[in-house]
C-alpha positions in Angstrom: 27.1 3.8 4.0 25.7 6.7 5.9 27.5 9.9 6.6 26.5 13.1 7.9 27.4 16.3 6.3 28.2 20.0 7.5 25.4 22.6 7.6 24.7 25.9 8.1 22.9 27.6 5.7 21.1 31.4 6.1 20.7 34.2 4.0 18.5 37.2 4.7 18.4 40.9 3.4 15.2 42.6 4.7 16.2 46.4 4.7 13.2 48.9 5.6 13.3 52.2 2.9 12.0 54.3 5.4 14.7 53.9 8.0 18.5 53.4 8.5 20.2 49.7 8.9 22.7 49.8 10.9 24.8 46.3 11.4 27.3 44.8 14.4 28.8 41.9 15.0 26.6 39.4 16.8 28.9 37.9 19.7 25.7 35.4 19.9 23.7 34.3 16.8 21.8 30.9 17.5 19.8 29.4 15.4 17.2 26.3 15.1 16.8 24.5 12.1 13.4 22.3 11.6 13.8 20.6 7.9 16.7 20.0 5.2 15.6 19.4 1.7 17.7 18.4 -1.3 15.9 19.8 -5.0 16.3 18.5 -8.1 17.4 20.1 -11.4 14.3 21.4 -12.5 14.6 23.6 -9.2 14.7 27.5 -9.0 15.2 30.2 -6.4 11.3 30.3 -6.0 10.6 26.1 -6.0 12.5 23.3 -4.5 11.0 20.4 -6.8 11.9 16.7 -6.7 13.0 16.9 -3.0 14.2 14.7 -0.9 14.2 15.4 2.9 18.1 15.1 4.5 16.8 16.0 7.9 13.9 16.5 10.1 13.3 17.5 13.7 14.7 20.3 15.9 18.4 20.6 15.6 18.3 22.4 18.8 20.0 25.9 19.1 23.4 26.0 16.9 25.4 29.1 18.1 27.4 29.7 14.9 29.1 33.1 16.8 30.9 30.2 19.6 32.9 28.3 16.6 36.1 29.1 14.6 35.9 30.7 11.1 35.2 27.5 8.8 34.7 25.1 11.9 31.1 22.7 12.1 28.4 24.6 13.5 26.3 21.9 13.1 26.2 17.7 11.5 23.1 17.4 10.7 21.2 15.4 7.9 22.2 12.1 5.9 23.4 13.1 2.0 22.8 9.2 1.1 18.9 9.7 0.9 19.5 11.6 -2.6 18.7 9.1 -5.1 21.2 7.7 -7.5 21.2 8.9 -11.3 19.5 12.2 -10.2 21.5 15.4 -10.1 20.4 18.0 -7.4 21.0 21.9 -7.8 19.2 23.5 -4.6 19.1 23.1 -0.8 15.8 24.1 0.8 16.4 24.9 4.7 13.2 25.5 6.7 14.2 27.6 10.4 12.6 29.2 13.3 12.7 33.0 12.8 13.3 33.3 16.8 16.9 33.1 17.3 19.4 34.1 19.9 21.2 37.2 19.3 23.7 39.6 21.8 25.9 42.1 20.2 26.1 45.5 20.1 25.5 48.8 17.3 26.7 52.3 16.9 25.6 55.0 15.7 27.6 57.8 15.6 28.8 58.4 19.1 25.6 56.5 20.4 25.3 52.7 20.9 23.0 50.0 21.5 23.0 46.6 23.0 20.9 43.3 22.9 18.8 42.6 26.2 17.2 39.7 27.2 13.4 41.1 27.8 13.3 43.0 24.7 9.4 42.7 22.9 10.5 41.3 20.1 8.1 39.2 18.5 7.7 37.4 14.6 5.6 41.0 14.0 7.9 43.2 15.5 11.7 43.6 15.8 13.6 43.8 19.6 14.6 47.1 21.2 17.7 47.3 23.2 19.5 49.3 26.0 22.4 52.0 26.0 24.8 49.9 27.7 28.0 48.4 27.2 26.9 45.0 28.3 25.0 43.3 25.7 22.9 39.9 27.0 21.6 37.1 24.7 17.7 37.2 24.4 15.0 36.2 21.8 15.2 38.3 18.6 13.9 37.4 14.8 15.2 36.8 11.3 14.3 39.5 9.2 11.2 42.2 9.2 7.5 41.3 9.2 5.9 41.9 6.8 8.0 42.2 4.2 7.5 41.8 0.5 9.7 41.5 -2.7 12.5 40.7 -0.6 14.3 38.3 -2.8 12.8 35.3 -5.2 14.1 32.6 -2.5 13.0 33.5 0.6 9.2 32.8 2.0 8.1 32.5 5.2 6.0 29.8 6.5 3.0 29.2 9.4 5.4 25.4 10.5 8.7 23.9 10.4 7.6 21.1 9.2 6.9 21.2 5.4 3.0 21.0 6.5 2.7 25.2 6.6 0.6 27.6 5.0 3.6 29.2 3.0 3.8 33.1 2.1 4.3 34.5 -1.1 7.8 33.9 -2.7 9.1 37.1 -1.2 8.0 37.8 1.4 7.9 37.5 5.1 3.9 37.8 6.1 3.7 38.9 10.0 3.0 36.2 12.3 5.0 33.7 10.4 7.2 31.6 12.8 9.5 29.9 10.3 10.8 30.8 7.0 12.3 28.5 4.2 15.1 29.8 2.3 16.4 28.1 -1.0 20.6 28.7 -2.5 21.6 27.1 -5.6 24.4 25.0 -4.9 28.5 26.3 -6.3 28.3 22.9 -8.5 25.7 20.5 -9.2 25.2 16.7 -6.7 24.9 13.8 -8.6 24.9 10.6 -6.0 28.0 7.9 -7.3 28.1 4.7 -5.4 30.8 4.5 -3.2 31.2 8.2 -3.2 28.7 10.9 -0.9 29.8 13.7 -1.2 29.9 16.5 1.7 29.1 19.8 2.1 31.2 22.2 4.8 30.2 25.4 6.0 32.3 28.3 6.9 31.1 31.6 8.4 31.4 34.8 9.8 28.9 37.1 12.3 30.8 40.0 11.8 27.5 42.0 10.7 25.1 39.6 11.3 23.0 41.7 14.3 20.6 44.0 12.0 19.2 47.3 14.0 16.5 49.5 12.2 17.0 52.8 13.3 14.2 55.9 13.3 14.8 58.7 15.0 18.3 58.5 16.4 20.1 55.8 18.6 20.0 58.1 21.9 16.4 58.3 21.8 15.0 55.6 20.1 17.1 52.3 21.3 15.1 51.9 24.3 11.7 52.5 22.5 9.1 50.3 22.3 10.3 47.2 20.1 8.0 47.6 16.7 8.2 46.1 12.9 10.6 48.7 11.4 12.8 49.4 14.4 15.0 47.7 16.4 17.0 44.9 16.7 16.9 41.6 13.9 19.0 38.8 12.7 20.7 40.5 9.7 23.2 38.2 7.3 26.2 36.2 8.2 29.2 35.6 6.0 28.4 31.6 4.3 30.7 29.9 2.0 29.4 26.9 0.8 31.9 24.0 -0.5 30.9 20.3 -1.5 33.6 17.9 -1.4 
C-alpha cells in the first residue's frame, strides 16, 4: 500500500567572520525541492549510502511561512520504496538554492526589507530597501562560496543526483542546488503492513539571514554581493516519524 509522508526538511548555518548576521522573521520562505533520498545504516553526515530515491521532480514552490506551526507544508514522496529488512538512518534532500523570501531586519534603529529586483544571484546575496513594506523576490540559501560549513551540507551543479557535487562543506559559487543530509530521531526499518510517516513542524521566525558591513543605513541598498545582504538563514524543524 502506498502512502505519502510529510516533508520539509532544511538546515543551513553559513555565517561570514568578517561581518554581522543579523536574522528576521521571513513572512515568505518558499522553497523547491528536486530529490528525496532515504540512506542506509552505514550512512553519515558526509555520505548518504544505500539510498533509495522517495521522490523525484519539482515539487514546485512550498511556502512553509503560509502554514500553521506543525501543519503540512508539503506530501511529497512514497516511504514504501524503502526495502524491507533494511534499516535506514539518514534523509538526503537535494533543493534549489533560489527561494522566495519577504521579511524584514533591524539594526538598531535602522531596518531593511526584501524587494523583488534585488541582484541576488547563487554568487551573491540580495540587497534590500529601507522601507516598511517588504515584497517577495528571488533570494538564496546560504553564502557562496563557503567552506567548512558543516560535514552535511554540499552544494551541487543539478537537482537531479546527476551533479558535479562540492566538497562536503561547502557551498562552491555558482552552485544552483545543494543536498543536505539529517540523521533521523530513531532509526526506519520497513514492517509489512506498517509504513511509517514522517511529519514536519516549523517555524520562520529567524529564517531571513542579512549580512551586514558597514551599517544598515548605508549599506541595505548597496549593491547585492557574497558577504552582504539578504539570504535564506535557518528555520525551526522538528522532525517526528510515526
Amino acid at each position: 500500500m502506498k502512502k505519502t509522508f510529510l516533508i520539509f526538511l532544511f538546515y543551513l548555518v553559513f555565517f561570514n567572520s568578517k561581518v554581522m548576521a543579523l536574522t528576521g522573521e521571513a513572512t515568505t520562505y518558499g522553497i523547491t525541492m528536486t530529490r528525496i533520498e532515504l540512506c542506509d545504516a552505514t550512512s553519515t553526515d558526509t555520505a548518504c549510502n544505500g539510498s533509495v530515491i522517495l521522490y523525484s521532480g519539482d515539487s514546485g514552490v512550498v511556502n512553509i511561512a503560509s502554514t500553521s506551526a506543525g501543519a503540512a507544508a508539503a506530501s511529497l514522496g512514497n516511504l514504501s520504496a524503502a526495502q524491507f529488512g533494511t534499516t535506514y538512518t539518514y534523509l538526503q534532500i537535494t533543493m534549489e538554492r533560489a527561494m522566495s523570501l519577504a521579511g524584514t531586519v533591524v539594526s538598531g534603529s535602522d531596518s531593511c526589507s526584501t524587494i523583488a529586483s534585488n541582484g541576488g544571484t547563487d554568487v551573491k546575496n540580495g540587497k534590500g530597501a529601507a522601507t516598511a513594506t517588504e515584497v517577495s523576490g528571488t533570494y538564496y540559501a546560504g553564502v557562496p562560496g563557503g567552506s567548512s560549513i558543516s560535514d552535511f551540507i554540499n552544494s551541487t551543479t543539478a537537482g537531479d543526483g546527476t551533479g558535479t557535487d562540492s566538497a562536503i562543506g561547502a557551498i562552491d559559487s555558482g552552485d544552483d542546488y545543494f543536498e543536505w543530509r539529517e540523521k533521523l530521531t530513531a532509526p526506519i526499518s520497513m514492517v509489512a503492513g506498517k509504513i511509517p510517516t514522517v511529519e514536519i513542524a516549523f517555524g520562520t521566525t529567524t529564517a531571513l539571514g542579512y549580512l551586514e558591513q558597514a551599517g544598515m543605513a548605508t549599506d541595505c541598498a548597496e549593491t547585492a554581493a557574497a558577504n552582504q545582504g539578504f539570504y535564506g538563514n535557518i528555520p525551526d524543524i522538528t522532525i517526528t516519524i510515526k
